[in-house]
C-alpha positions as MATLAB code, in Angstrom:
seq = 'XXXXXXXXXXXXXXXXXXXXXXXXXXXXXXXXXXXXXXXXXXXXXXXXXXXXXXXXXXXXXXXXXXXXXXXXXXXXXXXXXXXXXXXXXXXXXXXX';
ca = [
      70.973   95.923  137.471;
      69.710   94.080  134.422;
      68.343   96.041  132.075;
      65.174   94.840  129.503;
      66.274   94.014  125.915;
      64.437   95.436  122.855;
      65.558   94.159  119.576;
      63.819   96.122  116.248;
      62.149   94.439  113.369;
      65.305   95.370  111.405;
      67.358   93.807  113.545;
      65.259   90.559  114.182;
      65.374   90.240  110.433;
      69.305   90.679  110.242;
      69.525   87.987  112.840;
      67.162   85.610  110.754;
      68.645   86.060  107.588;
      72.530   85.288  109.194;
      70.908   82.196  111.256;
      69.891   80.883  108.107;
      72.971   81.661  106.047;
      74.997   79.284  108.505;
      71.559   77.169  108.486;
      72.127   76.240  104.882;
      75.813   75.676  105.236;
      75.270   73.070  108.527;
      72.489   73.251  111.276;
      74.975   72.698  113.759;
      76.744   75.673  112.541;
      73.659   77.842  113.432;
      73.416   76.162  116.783;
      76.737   78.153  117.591;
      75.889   81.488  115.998;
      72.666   81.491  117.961;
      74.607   80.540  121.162;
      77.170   83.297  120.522;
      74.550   86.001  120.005;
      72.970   84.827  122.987;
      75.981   84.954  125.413;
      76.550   88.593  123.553;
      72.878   89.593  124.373;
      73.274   88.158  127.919;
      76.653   90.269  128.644;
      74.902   93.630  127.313;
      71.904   92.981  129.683;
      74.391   92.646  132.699;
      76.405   95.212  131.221;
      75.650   97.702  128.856;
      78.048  100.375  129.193;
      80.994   97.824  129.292;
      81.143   99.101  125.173;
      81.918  102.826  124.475;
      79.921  104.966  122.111;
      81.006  104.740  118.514;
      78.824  107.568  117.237;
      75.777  109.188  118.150;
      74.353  107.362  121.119;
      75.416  103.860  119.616;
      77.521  101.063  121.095;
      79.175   98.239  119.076;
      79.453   94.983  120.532;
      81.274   91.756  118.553;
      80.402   88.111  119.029;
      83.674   86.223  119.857;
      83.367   83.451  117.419;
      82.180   84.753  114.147;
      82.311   87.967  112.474;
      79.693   89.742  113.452;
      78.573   92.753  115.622;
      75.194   94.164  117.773;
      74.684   97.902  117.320;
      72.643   99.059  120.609;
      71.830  102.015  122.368;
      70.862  102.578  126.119;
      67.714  104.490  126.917;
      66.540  104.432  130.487;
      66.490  100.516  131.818;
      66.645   99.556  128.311;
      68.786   98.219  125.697;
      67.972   99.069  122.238;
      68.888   96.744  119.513;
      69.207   98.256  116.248;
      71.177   95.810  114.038;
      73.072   93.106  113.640;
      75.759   92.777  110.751;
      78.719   90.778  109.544;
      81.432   92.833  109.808;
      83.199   91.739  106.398;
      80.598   92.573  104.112;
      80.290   95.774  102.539;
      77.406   98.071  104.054;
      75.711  101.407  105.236;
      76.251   99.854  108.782;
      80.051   99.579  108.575;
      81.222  103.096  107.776;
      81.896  105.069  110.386;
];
């Protein structure tokens, strides 16, 4: 079963301003961070509850080739995602 992916404003705009950080550094570089958050998005649609819950109803997914991570939740037949951070940088989003 595949389920439908939802990705918040707040997450769209992490996702923009990260594609643009490696944008500015070398286009190509951007070509593989969006091809490695695709491949992520593509294995939570096939499989969601591969991940286990780090706390409250969220899941924590990490891209393979750069440091960054997809915080998601499941509701029904979809996939809710809620952000997308570096996993280096000091935030909110990285204390557990």
């Amino acid at each position: 079963m595949s389920y439908k992916i939802v990705i918040l404003e707040e997450a769209k705009a992490d996702y923009k301003e990260s594609l643009l950080f490696y944008k500015n550094i070398n286009p190509k570089l951007a070509v593989r961070f969006n091809d490695s958050f695709k491949k992520s998005i593509a294995f939570i649609t096939k499989n969601p509850f591969q991940f286990q819950i780090k706390y409250d109803d969220v899941r924590i997914i990490f891209f393979r080739t750069f440091p960054y991570a997809i915080q998601y939740s499941i509701y029904e037949n979809s996939v809710i995602i809620k952000s997308i951070f570096h996993t280096s940088r000091d935030s909110d989003l990285n204390v557990f």
